[in-house]
C-alpha positions as CSV (number, residue, x, y, z in Angstrom):
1,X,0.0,0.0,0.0
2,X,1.4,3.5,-1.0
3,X,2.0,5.7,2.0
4,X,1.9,9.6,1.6
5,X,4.7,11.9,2.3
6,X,4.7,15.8,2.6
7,X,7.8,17.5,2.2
8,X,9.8,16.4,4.9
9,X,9.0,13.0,4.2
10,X,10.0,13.3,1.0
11,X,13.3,14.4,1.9
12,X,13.4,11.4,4.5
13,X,12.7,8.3,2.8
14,X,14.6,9.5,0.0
15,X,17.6,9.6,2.0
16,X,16.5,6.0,3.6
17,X,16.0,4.9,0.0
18,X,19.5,5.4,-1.7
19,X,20.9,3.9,2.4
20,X,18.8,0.9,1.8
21,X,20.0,0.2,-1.9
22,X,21.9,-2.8,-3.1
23,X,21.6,-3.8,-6.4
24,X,20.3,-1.1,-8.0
25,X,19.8,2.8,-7.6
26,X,17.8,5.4,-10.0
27,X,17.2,8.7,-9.3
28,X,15.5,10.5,-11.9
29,X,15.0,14.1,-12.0
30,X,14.8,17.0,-14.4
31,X,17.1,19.3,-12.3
32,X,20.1,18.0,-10.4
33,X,22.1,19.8,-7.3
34,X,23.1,17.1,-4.5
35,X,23.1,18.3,-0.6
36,X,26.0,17.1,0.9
37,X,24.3,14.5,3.1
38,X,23.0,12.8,-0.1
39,X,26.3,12.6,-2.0
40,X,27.9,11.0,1.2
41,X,25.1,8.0,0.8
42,X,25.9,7.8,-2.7
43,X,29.9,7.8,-2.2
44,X,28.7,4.9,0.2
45,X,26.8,2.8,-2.3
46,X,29.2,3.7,-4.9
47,X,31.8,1.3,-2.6
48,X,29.5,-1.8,-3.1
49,X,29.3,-1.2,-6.9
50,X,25.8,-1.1,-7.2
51,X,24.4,-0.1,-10.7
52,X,23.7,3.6,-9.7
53,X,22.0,5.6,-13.2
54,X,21.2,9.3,-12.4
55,X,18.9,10.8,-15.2
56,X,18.3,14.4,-15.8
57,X,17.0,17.0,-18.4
58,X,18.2,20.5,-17.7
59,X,22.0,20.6,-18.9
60,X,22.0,23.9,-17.7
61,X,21.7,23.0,-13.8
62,X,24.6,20.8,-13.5
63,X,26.5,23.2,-11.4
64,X,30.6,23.0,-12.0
65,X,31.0,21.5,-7.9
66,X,28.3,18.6,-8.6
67,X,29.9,17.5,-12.3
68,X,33.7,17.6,-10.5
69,X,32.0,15.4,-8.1
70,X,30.4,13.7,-10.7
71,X,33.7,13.0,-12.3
72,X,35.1,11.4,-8.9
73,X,32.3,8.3,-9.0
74,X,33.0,6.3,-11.9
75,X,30.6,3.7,-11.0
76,X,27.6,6.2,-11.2
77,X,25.7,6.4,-14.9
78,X,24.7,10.1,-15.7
79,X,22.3,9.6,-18.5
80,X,20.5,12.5,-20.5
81,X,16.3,12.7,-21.2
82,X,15.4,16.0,-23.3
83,X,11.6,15.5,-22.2
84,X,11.9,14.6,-18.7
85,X,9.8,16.1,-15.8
86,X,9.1,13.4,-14.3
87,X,10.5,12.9,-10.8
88,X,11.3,9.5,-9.2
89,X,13.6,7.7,-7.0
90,X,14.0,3.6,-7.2
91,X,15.5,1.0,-6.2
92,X,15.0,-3.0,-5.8
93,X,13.1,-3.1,-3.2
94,X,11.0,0.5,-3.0
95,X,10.2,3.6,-4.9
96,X,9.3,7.4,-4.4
97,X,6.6,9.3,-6.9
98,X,6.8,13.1,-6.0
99,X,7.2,16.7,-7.3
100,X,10.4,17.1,-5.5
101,X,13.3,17.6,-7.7
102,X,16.4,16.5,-6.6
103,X,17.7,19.7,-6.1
104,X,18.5,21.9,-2.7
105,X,16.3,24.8,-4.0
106,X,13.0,22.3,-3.9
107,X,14.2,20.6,-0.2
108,X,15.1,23.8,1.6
109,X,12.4,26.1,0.4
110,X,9.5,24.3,-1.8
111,X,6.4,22.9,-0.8
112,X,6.7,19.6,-2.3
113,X,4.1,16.2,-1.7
114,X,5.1,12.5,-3.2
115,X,4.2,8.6,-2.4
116,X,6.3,5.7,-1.4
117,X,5.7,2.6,-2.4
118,X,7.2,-0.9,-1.2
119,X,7.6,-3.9,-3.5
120,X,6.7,-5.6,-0.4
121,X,3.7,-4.1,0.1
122,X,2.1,-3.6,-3.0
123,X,4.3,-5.7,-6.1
124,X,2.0,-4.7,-8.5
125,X,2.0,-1.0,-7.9
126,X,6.1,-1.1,-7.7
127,X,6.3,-3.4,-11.0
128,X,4.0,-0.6,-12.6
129,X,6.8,1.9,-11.5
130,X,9.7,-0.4,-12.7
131,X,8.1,-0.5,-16.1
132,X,7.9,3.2,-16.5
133,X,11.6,3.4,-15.1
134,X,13.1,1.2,-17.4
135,X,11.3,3.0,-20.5
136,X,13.0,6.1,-19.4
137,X,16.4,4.8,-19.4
138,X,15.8,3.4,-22.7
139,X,15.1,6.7,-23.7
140,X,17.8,8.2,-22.4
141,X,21.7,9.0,-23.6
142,X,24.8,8.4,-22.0
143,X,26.1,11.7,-21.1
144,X,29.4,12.6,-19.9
145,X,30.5,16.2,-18.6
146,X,33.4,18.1,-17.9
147,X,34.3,20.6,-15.6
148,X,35.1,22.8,-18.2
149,X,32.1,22.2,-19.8
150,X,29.7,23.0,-17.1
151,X,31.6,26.1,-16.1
152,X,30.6,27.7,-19.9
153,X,27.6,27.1,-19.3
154,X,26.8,28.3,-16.2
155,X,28.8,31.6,-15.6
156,X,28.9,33.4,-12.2
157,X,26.0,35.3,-11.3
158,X,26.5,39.2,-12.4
159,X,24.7,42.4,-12.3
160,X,22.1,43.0,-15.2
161,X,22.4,46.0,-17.2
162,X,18.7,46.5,-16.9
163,X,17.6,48.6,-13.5
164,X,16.1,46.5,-11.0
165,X,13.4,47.5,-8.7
166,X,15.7,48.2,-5.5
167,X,18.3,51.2,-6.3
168,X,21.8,50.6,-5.7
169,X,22.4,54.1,-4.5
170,X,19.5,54.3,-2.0
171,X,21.9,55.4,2.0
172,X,20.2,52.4,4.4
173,X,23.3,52.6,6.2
174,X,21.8,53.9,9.3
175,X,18.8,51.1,9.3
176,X,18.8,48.2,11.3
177,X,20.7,45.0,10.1
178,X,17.8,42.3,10.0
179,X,18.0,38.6,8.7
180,X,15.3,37.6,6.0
181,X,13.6,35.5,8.3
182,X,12.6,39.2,10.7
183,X,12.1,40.5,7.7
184,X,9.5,37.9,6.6
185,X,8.4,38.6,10.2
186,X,8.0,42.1,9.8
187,X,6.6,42.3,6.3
188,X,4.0,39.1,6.6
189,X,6.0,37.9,3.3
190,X,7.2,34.3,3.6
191,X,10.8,33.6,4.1
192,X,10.5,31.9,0.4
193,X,9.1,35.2,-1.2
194,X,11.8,37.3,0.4
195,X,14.4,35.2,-0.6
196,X,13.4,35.0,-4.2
197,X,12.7,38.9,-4.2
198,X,16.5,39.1,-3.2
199,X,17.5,36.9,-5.9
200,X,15.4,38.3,-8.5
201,X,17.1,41.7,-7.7
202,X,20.1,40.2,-8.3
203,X,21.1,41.2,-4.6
204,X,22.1,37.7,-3.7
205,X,22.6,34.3,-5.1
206,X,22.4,30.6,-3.3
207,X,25.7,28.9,-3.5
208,X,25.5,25.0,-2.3
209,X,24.5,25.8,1.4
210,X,25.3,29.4,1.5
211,X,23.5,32.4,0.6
212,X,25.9,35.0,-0.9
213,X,25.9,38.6,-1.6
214,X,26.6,40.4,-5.3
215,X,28.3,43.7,-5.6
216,X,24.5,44.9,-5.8
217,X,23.7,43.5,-3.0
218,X,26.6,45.1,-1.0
219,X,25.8,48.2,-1.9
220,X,22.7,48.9,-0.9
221,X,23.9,47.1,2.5
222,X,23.4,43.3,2.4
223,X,26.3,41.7,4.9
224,X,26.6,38.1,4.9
225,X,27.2,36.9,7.9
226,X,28.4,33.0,9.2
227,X,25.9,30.1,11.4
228,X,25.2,26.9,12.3
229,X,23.8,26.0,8.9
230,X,26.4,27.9,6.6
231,X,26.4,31.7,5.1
232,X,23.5,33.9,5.3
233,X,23.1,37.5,4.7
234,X,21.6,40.6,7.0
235,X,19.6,43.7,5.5
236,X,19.0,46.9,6.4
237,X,15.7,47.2,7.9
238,X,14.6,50.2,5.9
239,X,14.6,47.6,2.7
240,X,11.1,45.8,3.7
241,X,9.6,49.2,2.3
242,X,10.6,48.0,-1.1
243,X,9.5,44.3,-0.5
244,X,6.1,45.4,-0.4
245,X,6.2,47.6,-3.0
């Protein structure tokens, strides 16, 4: 019987799913960016040479620190599908159906809902998935990606030449330093929103765990600051005007 997950259990059995792998491993998602928990399960099943097949379909979000990492796991098949958007995670003995990609961004900040299924529990159901799995990998091409490569196509975040909503020049250097989660607090904007209205101003970017400032976002203040869970930045106070502009 299929059991439902919300986000967090998502994130949960997925992790219990690649642990509990071992013959086979696919994980098949559009967008690819590996927390570093995950790639330390996978660099574990890599040992026992399982037949690992990771299948994608956004070149463009194979960051240059996941394909070098790529590079170091021989044993672990990237394979390329042009009209994938489907997302699912498989192995011999179980499976996960869900709108999570695997990518930080959708862990960390989306809303995401899926359903795990047990060949144990419910053959039928699981064979069902193993059908469809298979198809896709037929469908897909062997791809293999350089360092190099990757690092052409995605170039460092930079300032647009178009003006953004949030002047550079505007003085908030007097204002209170806040983190994004007060100012969600203070604006009734969810942390998510204020995050993306940061990166959508091309004030700051996410980089692996850490949330970094541009030259932008320096200006008009932003100071990024170190904690328990990595780099995050502090704003002025005076900026939650403009978030609810």
């Amino acid at each position: 019987m299929a059991e439902f997950l919300d986000t967090q259990g998502v994130s949960y059995y997925l992790k219990k799913l690649i642990d509990n792998s071992d013959d086979k491993l696919y994980l098949i998602s559009p967008y690819l960016q590996l927390n570093n928990q995950l790639k330390l399960s996978l660099e574990d099943r890599h040992k026992f040479s399982i037949d690992i097949v990771m299948i994608y379909g956004k070149v463009s979000e194979i960051n240059p620190a996941d394909s070098e990492w790529l590079t170091s796991m021989p044993g672990i098949k990237l394979m390329f599908h042009k009209d994938l958007h489907a997302k699912c995670y498989f192995n011999g003995k179980e499976a996960i159906i869900t709108s999570m990609n695997l990518y930080m961004f959708s862990q960390q900040n989306n809303v995401e809902m899926g359903i795990y299924v047990s060949k144990k529990d419910d053959e039928k159901l699981y064979n069902q998935i193993a059908k469809e799995v298979d198809r896709i990998k037929r469908g897909s091409e062997h791809r293999t990606i350089s360092v190099k490569k990757v690092e052409n196509i995605i170039p460092e975040p930079k300032i647009e030449k178009e003006t953004p909503k949030t002047e550079a020049k505007k003085d908030y250097s007097k204002s209170k330093l806040l983190t994004t989660k007060e100012l969600s607090q203070l604006t009734g904007l969810s942390s998510r929103k204020v995050n993306s209205w940061f990166t959508d101003n091309k004030l700051m970017y996410k980089k692996d765990e850490d949330w970094i400032t541009t030259k932008r976002g320096k200006e008009v203040g932003g100071i990024e600051k170190s904690g328990q869970y990595g780099k995050f930045v502090i704003w002025p106070e005076n900026i939650a005007k403009e978030l609810t502009e």
